[in-house]
C-alpha positions as CSV (number, residue, x, y, z in Angstrom):
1,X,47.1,13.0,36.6
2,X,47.9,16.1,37.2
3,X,47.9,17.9,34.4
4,X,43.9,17.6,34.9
5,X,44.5,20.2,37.6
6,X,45.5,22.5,35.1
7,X,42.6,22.8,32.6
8,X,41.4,26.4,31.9
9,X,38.1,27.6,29.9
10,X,40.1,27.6,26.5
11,X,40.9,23.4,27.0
12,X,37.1,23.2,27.0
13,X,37.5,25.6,24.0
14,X,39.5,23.6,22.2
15,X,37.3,20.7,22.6
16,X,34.4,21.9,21.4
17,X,35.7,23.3,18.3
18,X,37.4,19.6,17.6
19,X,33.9,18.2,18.0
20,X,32.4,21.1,16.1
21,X,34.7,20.0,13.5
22,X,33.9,16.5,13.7
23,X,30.2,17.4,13.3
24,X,31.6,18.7,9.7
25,X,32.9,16.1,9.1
26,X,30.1,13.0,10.4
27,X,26.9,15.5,10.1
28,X,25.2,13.0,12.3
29,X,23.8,15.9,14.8
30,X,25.5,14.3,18.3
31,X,28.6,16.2,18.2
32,X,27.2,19.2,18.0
33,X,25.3,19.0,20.8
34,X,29.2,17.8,22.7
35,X,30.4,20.8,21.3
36,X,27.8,23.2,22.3
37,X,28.4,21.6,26.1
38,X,32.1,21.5,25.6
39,X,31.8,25.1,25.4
40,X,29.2,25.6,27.9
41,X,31.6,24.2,30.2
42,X,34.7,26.4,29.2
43,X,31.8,29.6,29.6
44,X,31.2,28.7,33.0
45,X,35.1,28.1,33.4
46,X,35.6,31.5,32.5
47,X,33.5,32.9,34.8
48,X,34.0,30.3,38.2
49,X,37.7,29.8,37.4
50,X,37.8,27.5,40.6
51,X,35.2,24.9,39.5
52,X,37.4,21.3,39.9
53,X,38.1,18.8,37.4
54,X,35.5,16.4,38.8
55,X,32.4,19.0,38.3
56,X,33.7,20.0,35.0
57,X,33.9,16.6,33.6
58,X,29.9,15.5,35.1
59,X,28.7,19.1,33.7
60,X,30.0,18.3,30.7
61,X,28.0,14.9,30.9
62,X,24.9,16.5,32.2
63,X,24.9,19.0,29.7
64,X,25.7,16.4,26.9
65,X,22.9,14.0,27.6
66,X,20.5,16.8,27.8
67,X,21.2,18.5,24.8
68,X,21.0,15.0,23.0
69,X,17.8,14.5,24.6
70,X,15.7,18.0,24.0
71,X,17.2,17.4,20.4
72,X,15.9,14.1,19.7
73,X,12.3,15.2,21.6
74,X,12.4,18.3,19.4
75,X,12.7,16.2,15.9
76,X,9.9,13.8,17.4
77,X,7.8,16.9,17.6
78,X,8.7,18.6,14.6
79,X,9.9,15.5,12.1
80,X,11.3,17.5,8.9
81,X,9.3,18.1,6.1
82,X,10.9,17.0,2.6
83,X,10.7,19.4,-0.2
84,X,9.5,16.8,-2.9
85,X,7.8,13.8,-0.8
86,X,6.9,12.2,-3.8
87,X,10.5,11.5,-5.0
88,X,10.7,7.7,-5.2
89,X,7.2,7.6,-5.3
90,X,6.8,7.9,-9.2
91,X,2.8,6.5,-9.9
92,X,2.0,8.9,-6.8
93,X,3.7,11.9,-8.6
94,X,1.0,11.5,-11.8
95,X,-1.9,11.7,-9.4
96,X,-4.5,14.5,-10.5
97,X,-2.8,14.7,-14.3
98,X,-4.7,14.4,-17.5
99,X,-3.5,12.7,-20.1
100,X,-4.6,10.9,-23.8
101,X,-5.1,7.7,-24.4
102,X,-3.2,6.5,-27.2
103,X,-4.0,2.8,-26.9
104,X,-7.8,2.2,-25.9
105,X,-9.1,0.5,-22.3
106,X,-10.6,-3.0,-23.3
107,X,-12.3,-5.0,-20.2
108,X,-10.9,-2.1,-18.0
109,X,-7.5,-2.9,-19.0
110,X,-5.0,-0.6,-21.1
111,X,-1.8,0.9,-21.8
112,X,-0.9,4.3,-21.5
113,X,2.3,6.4,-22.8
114,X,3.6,8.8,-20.3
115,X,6.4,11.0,-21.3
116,X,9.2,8.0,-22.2
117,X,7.7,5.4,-20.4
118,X,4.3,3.1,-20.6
119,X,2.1,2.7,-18.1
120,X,-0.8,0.0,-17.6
121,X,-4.0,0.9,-16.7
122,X,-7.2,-0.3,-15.1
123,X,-10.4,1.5,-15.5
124,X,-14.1,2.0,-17.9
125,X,-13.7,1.0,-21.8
126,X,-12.8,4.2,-23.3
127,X,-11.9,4.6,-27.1
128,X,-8.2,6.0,-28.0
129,X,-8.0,9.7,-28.0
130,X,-10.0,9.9,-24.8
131,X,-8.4,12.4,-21.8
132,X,-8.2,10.0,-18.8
133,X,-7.2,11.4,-14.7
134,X,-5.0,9.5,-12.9
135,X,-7.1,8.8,-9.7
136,X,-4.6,6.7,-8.0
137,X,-1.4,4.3,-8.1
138,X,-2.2,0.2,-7.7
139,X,1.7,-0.7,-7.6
140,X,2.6,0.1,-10.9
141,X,-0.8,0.5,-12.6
142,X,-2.7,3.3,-12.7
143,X,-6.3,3.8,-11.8
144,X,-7.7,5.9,-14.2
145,X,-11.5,7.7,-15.1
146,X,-12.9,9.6,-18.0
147,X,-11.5,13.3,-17.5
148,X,-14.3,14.6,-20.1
149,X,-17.4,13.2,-18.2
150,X,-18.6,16.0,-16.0
């Protein structure tokens, strides 16, 4: 194993933009952070050009495993925050709207037409024509009151 001997800042390099391209290509966030120590590694390379194999290859573990680790702690901390949390949530996403009753409530129990699709209802008898506010989501019934009472 001798060519091990032989491995300059650029090998390191070379690595890291493989596993930079890897990340491109599994966007899994773990090679990344190999990359980023990859290069670390070749930095301080560069500038201790005597550093042996052995040191290189534990810095390179050191450095992996904590990168990995502050990552994961940091997206513990700061979870992302989705831009439309409601997506697959479509009762939750009529929550607050007002809309008419075309068919009326009878023994708190109705039907209600919501752009293309119907919708059943629970709340007070109300007569057709009545603006109803979606209070809340029971599965896939809605939970409706009288928008026109104060």
């Amino acid at each position: 194993m001798e060519w091990l001997e032989h491995i300059v800042f650029w090998h390191w390099w070379i690595l890291a933009g493989m596993l930079l391209i890897l990340e491109l290509s599994y966007p899994v966030f773990f090679f990344l952070w190999l990359g980023f120590s990859a290069a670390a590694v070749g930095f301080l390379l560069l500038v201790f050009p005597n550093i042996p194999i052995e040191v290189q290859l534990v810095l390179f573990g050191i450095l992996s495993v904590m990168a990995v680790l502050a990552w994961r702690k940091y997206r513990e901390v700061r979870p992302p925050v989705p831009d439309q949390p409601l997506l697959n949530q479509r009762g939750q996403q009529y929550t607050g709207r007002v809309f008419t009753l075309e068919h009326p409530i009878v023994n708190g129990v109705g039907k209600l037409q919501v752009d293309d699709s119907t919708w059943r209802v629970k709340g007070p008898d109300l007569v057709a024509g009545t603006h109803v506010r979606v209070i809340g989501v029971d599965g896939v019934v809605f939970i409706v009151e009288n928008a026109e009472s104060p």
